[in-house]
C-alpha positions in Angstrom: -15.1 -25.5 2.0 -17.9 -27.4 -0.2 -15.8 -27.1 -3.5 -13.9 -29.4 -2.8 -10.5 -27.9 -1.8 -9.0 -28.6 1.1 -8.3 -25.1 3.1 -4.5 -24.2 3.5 -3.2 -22.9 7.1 0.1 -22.3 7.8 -0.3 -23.4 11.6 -2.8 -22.0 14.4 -4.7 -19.1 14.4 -2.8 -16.1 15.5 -3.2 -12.1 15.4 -1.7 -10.6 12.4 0.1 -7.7 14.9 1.9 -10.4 16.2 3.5 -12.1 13.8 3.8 -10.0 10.5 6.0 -12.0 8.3 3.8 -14.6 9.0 0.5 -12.2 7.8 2.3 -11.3 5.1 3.2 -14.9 3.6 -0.4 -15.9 4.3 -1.2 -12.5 2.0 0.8 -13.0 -0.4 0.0 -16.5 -0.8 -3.7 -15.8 -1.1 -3.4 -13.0 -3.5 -0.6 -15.3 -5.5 2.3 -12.9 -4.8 4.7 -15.8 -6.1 8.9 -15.3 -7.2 8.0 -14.1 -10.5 5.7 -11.1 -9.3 8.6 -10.4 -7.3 11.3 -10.1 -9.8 8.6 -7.9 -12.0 8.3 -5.5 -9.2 12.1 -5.4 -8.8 12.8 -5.1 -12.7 9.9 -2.5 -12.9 11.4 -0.3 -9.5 13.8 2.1 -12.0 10.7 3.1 -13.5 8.7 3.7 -10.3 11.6 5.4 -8.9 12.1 7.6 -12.0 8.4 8.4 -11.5 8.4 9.0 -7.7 8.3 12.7 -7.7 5.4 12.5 -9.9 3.7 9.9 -8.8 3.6 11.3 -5.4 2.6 14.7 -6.4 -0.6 13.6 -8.8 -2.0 11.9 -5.6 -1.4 14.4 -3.4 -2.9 16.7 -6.2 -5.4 14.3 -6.0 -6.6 14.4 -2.4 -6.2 18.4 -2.8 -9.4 17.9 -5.5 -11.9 16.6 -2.4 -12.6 18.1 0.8 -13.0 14.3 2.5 -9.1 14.0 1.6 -7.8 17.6 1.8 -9.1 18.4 5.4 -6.3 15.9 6.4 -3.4 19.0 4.7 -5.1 21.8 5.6 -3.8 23.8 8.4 -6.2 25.8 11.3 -6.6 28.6 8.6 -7.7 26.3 6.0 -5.0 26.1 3.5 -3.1 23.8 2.8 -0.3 23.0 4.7 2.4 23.4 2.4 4.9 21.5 5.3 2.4 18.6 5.6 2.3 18.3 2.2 5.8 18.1 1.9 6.3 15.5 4.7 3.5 13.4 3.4 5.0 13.6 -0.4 8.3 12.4 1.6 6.4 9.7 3.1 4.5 7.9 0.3 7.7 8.1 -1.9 9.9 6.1 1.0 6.7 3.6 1.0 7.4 3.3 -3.2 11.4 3.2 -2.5 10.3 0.4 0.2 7.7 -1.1 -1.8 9.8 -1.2 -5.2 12.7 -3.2 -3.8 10.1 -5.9 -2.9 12.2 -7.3 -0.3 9.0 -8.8 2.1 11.5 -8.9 5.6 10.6 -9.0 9.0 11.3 -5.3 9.2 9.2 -4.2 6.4 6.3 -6.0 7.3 6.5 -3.8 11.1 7.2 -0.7 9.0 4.1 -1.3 7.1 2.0 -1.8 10.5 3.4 1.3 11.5 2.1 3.2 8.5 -1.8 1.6 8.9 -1.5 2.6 12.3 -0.3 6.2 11.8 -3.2 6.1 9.0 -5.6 4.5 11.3 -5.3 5.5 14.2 -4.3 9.6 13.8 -4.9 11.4 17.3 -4.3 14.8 16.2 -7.4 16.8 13.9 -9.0 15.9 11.9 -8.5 12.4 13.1 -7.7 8.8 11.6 -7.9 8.5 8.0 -10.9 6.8 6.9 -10.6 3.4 5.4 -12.3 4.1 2.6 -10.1 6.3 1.3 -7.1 4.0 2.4 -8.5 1.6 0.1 -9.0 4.5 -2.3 -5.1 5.8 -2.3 -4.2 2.0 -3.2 -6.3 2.2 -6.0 -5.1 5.2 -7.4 -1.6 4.2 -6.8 -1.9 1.4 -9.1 -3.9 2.9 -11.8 -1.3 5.4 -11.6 1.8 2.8 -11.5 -0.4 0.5 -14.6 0.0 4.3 -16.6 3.4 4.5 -16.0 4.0 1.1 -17.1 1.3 1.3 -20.4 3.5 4.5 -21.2 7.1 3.3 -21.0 7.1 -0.7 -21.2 6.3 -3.3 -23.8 2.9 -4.6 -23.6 3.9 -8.0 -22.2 6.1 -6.2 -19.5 3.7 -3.5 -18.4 1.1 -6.5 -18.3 3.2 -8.1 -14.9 3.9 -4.9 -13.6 1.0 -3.9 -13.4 -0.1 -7.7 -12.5 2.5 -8.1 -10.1 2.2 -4.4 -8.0 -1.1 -4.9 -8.3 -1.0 -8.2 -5.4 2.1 -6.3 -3.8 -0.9 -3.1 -3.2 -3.8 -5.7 -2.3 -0.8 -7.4 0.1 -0.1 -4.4 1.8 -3.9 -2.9 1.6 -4.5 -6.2 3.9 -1.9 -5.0 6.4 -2.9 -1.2 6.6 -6.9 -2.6 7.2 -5.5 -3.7 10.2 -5.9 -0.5 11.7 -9.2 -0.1 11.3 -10.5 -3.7 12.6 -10.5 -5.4 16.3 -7.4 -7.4 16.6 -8.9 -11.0 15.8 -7.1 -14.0 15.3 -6.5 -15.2 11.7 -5.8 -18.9 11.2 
């Protein structure tokens, strides 16, 4: 590496799709997702869930404000799809539920997959969801989820919150690009 670290590797190269609790280690160790993140997330998950409704609704809200995000709730008449909405609203606040009990198994890491892929690869109009605005939603999510914990938390609390969903987003941001590269082996 030149700096005089010696790269980590937790075996041979593999693709992520394969092996997702594996991916997901590797992630978490690279973004230093450690124990203690953990137990913030989990500590700070009444708060999300309180928030769910919310939360869920000022993104939505959010993607309503831009035609690059709202063309994927419109219906064929061009308004939005109040059904669509609904499911989608239903959606992101099972992925906070999921998210929030931080519990990394083998069966969350395939559920995850499966939402970059229904993100990424989208066969009916207007098509896949752009990464771009994947990367986007994540943002948003934790700016939104850093607010929540500003508003209603001490400062040293709200500080690993934030800290701590913050890797758990850039974690799972790493999984959902997946959908949008070639499947290459990681090492």
């Amino acid at each position: 590496m030149g700096d005089g670290v010696a790269p980590t590797s937790s075996g041979p190269s593999y693709l992520p799709g394969t092996d997702m609790p594996r991916f997901l280690r590797d992630m978490m160790q690279f973004v230093g997702l450690a124990d203690d993140d953990l137990a913030a997330i989990r500590r700070s998950a009444p708060l999300v869930l309180r928030h769910e409704r919310s939360l869920t609704s000022a993104l939505y809200d959010h993607f309503l404000k831009f035609s690059r995000s709202a063309q994927f709730f419109l219906g064929e008449d061009g308004a939005v799809d109040d059904a669509r909405l609904e499911r989608r609203k239903h959606s992101l606040g099972r992925w906070l539920r999921e998210s929030a009990e931080a519990a990394l198994t083998q069966e969350f890491s395939y559920y995850l997959l499966s939402v970059a892929l229904a993100h990424g690869h989208r066969g009916q109009p207007p098509g896949a969801i752009p990464p771009h605005l994947m990367i986007g939603a994540m943002s948003l999510t934790q700016t939104a989820l850093a607010s929540v914990f500003a508003g209603e938390l001490g400062a040293a609390d709200a500080a690993a919150a934030s800290t701590a969903w913050n890797k758990l987003l850039l974690v799972q941001l790493s999984v959902f690009m997946l959908a949008y590269l070639p499947p290459r082996p990681v090492a």
